[in-house]
MARPA-375071 format. One line per 5 residues: number of its first residue (from 1); for each residue z, x, y of N, C-alpha, C. Coordinates in steps of 0.1 Angstrom, whole numbers, plus 5000, padded with zeros to 4 digits. Layout:
// residues N
NUM) Z/X/Y/Z/X/Y/Z/X/Y ~ ... $
END
This chain:
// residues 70
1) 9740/0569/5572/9741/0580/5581/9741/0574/5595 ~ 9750/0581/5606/9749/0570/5615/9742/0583/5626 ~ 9736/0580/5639/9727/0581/5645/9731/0577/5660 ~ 9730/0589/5673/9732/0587/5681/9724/0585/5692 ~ 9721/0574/5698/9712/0569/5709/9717/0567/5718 $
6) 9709/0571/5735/9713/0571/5748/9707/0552/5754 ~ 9716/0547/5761/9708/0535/5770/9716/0534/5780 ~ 9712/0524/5786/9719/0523/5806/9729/0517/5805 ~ 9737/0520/5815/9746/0518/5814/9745/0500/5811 ~ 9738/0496/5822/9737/0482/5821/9731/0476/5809 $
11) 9727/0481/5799/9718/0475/5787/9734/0479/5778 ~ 9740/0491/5780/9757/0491/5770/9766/0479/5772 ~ 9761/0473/5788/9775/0459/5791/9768/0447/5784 ~ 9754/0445/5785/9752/0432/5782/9751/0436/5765 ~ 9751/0447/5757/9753/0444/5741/9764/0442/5739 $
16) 9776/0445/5749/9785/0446/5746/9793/0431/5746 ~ 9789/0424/5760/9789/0409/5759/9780/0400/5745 ~ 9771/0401/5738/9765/0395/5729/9771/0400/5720 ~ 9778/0408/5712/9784/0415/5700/9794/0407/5699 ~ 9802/0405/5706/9815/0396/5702/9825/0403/5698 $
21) 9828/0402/5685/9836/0406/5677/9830/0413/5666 ~ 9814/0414/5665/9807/0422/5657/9808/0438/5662 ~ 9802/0443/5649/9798/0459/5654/9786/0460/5660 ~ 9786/0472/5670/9764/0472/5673/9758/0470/5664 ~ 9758/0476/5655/9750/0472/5642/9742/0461/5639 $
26) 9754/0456/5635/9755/0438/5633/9746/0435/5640 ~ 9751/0437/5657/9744/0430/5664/9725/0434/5667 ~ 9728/0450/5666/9710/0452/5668/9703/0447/5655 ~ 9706/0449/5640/9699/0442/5631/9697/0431/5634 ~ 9702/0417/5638/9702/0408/5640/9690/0406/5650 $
31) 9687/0415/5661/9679/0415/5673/9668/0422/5665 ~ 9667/0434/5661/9651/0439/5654/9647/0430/5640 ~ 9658/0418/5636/9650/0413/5624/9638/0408/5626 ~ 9629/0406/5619/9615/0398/5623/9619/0384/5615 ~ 9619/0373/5621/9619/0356/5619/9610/0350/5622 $
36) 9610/0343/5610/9598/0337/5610/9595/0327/5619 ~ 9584/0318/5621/9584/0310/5633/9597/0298/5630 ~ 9597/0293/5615/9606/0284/5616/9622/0284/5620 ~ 9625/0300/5617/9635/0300/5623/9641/0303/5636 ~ 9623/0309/5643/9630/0305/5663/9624/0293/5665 $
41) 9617/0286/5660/9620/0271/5667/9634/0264/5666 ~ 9639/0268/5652/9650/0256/5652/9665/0263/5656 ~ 9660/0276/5660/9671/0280/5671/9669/0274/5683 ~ 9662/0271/5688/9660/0266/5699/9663/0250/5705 ~ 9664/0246/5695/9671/0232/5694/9689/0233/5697 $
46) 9687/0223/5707/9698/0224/5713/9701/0231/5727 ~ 9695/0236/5730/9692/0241/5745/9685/0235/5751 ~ 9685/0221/5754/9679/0210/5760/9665/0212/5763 ~ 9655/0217/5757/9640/0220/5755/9634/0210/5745 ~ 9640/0208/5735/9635/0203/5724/9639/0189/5721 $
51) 9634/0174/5719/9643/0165/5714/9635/0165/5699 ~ 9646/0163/5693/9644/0161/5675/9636/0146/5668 ~ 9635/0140/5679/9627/0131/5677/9613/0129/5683 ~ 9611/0139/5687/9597/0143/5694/9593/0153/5686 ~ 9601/0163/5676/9595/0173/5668/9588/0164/5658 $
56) 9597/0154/5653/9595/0146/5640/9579/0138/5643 ~ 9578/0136/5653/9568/0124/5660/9553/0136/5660 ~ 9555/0147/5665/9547/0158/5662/9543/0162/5651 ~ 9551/0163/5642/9544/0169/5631/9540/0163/5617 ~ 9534/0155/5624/9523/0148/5612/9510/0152/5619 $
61) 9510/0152/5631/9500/0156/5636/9496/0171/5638 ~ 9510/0177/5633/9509/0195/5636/9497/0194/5620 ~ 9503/0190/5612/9502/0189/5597/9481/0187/5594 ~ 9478/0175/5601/9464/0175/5600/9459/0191/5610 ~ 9463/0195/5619/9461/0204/5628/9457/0216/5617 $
66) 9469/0218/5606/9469/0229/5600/9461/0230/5589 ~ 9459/0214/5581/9450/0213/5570/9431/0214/5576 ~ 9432/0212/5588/9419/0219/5595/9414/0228/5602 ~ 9427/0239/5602/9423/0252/5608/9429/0262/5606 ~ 9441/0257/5594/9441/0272/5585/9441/0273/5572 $
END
């Protein structure tokens, strides 16, 4: 059943830029999904924040981090 919601004008241009060729739908499920941490870190790779060999170099030591505090 489909369902009719109001937003600003300016919140209709910028979904409308991020949708693509998708439907809103598409696009708002994709935005209210809940992901887990692994999968916004390794979205984030690639946006020049992250080098992949500094993740690697990290987590051995994430690893002891986690077997003594969770």
């Amino acid at each position: 059943m489909a369902q009719v919601i109001s937003i600003a004008d300016d919140v209709y241009e910028d979904l409308t830029r991020m949708k693509g060729k998708d439907s809103y739908s598409v696009l708002l499920r994709g935005l209210v999904a809940e992901k887990s941490n692994k999968v916004k870190i390794l979205s984030f790779f690639g946006k020049g924040g992250v080098e992949k060999g500094k993740v690697k170099e990290l987590s051995s030591h994430w690893k002891k981090w986690s077997e003594k505090y969770v």
